[in-house]
C-alpha positions in Angstrom: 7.4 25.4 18.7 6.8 26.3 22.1 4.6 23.7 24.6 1.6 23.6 22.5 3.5 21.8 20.0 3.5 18.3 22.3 0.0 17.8 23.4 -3.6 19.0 23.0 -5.1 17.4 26.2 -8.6 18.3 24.4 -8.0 16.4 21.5 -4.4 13.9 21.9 -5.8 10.3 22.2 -5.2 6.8 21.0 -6.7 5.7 17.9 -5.1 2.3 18.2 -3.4 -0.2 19.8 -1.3 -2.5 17.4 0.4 -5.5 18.0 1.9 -8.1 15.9 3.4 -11.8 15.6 6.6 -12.3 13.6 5.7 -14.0 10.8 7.8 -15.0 7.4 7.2 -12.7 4.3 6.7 -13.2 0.6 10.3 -11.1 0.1 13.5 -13.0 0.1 15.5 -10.4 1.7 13.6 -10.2 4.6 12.6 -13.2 5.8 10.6 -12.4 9.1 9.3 -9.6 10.5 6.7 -8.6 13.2 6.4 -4.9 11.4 2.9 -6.1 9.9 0.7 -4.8 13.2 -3.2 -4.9 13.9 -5.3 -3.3 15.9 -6.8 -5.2 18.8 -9.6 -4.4 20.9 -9.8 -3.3 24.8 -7.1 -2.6 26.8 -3.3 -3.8 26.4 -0.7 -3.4 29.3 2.3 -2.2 28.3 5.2 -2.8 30.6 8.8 -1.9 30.2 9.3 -4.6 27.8 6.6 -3.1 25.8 2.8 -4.3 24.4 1.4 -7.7 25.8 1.1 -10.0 22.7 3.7 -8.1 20.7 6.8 -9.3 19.0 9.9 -8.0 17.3 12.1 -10.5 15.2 15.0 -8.8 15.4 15.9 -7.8 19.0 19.4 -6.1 17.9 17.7 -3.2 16.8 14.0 -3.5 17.6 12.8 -3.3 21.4 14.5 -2.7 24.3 14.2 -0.9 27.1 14.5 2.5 25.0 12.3 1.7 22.5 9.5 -0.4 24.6 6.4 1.2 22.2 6.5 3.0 19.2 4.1 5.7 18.5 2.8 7.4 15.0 0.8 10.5 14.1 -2.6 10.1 12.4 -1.4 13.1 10.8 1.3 12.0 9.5 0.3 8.7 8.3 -2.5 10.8 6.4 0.4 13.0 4.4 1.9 9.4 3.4 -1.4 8.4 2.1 -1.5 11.5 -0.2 2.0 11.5 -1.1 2.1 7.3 -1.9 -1.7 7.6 -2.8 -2.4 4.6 -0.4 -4.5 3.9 2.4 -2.2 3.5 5.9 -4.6 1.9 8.3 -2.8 2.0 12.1 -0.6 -0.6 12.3 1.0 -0.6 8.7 4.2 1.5 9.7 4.8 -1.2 12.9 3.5 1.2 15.1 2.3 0.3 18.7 0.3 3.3 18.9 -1.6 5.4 16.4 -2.2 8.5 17.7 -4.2 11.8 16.8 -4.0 15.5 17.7 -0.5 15.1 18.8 2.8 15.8 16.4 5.1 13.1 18.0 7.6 13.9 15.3 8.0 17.1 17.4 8.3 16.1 20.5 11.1 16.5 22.6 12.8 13.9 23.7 13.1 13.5 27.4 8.9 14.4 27.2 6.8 12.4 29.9 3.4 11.4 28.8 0.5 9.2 31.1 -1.3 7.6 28.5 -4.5 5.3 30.0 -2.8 4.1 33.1 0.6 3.6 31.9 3.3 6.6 31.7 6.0 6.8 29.0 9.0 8.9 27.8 9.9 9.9 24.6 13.6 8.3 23.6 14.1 8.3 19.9 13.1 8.6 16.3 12.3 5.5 14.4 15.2 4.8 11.6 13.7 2.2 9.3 15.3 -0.4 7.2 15.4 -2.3 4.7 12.3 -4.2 6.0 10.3 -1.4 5.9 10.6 -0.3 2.5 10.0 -4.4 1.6 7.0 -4.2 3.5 5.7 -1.3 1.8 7.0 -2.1 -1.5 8.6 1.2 -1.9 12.2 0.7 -2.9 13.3 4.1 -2.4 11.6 4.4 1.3 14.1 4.6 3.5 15.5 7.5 2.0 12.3 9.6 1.5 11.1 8.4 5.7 14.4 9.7 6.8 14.0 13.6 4.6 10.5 13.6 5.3 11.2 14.3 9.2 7.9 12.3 10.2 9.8 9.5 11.8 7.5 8.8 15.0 8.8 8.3 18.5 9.9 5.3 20.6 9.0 5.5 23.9 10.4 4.3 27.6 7.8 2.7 29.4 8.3 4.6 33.1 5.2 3.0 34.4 3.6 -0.2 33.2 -0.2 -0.4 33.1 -3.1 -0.9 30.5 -3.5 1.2 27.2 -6.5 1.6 24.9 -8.1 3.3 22.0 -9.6 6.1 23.2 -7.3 7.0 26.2 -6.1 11.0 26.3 -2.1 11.5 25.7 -1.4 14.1 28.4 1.9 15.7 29.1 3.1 15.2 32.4 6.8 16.5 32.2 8.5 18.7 29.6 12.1 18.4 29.2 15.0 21.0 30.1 16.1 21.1 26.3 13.9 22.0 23.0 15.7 19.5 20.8 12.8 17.2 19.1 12.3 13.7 17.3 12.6 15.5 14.0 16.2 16.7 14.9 17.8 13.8 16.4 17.0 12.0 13.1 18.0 14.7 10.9 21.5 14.7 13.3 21.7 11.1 13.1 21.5 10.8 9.2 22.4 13.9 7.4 24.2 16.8 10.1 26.1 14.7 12.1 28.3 17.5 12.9 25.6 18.8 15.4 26.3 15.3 16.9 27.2 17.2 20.2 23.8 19.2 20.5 23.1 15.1 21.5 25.7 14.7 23.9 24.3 14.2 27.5 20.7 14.4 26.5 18.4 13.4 29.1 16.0 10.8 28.0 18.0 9.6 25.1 18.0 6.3 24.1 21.2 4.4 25.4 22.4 3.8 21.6 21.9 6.9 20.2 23.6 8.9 23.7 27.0 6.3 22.9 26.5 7.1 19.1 26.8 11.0 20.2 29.3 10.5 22.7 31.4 8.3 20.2 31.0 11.4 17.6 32.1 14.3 19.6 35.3 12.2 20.4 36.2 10.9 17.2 35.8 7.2 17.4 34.3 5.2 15.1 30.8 3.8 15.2 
């Protein structure tokens, strides 16, 4: 897609800043999560850690260095609403960040955006769970997230400092290789024989660089 597929500095902003509390649910096979974010007001520091005042209640695979924020398209959460005939107000997918005028499922990874005064890189595509599709009601949404190749990034906190709605998403630093959100998840789930298009990717997430590297070698993960 070329450069102009990352950021539209006239246009990429924040539309909100989400945080959440882990909390129990009303679905037995969850028990709690902390994917039910809101929007808060004024401005939030995010540090390599991630949000101030956020939670996840299930540090194996949520958090971490690699995937300190998560970030979602406007745009993308609008083609849910049509599809699921529902309205997605920021927050709802457990998003950090809900973004507009920027197609995050298409970024590259290793990308380097200053957003407000903190600076981030993109890491990884979100791979939802079970939790997700409870939250949502939606039995079958973990399967149609994954095909849909609208997964979001997670994003490395390079520089800690405040975030708000309103602040620009600028590019700061493209990567050396084209391959985007989109086609790490798509890799991950359905064509893992492209596994070593993965190997040695700077920016990668630490999980899904091992994942590769254990592909391309033939051990088992």
């Amino acid at each position: 897609m070329g450069d102009a597929h990352a950021v539209n500095p006239s246009t990429a902003h924040v539309l909100a800043v989400c945080v959440g509390r882990a909390r129990p649910t009303a679905h037995s096979t969850v028990g709690a999560t902390a994917i039910d974010k809101r929007p808060v007001d004024g401005p939030v520091i995010a540090d390599v850690a991630g949000l101030a005042g956020d939670e996840q209640s299930d540090r194996t695979f949520h958090g971490g260095l690699d995937q300190a924020l998560y970030a979602y398209a406007q745009e993308d959460a609008d083609a849910w609403a049509a599809e699921l005939d529902r309205d997605l107000p920021p927050g709802v997918f457990g998003e950090n960040l809900r973004v507009v005028g920027l197609e995050v499922s298409h970024a590259r990874i290793g990308e380097v955006w200053r957003i407000g005064g903190c600076t981030v890189q993109v890491t990884a595509p979100r791979t939802p769970c079970r939790t997700f599709a409870a939250f949502w009601d939606v039995p079958d949404l973990v399967r149609r997230f994954l095909a849909a190749g609208r997964p979001g990034a997670y994003l490395r906190v390079l520089v800690p400092g405040p975030i708000q709605a309103g602040d620009q998403v600028l590019l700061v630093e493209a990567p050396p290789t084209d391959v985007t959100v989109a086609e790490v998840v798509r890799i991950f789930t359905r064509d893992r024989a492209e596994a070593t298009r993965l190997v040695g990717l700077p920016g990668l997430s630490e999980r899904l660089t091992n994942w590769a590297a254990a592909r391309t070698t033939g051990r088992t993960v």
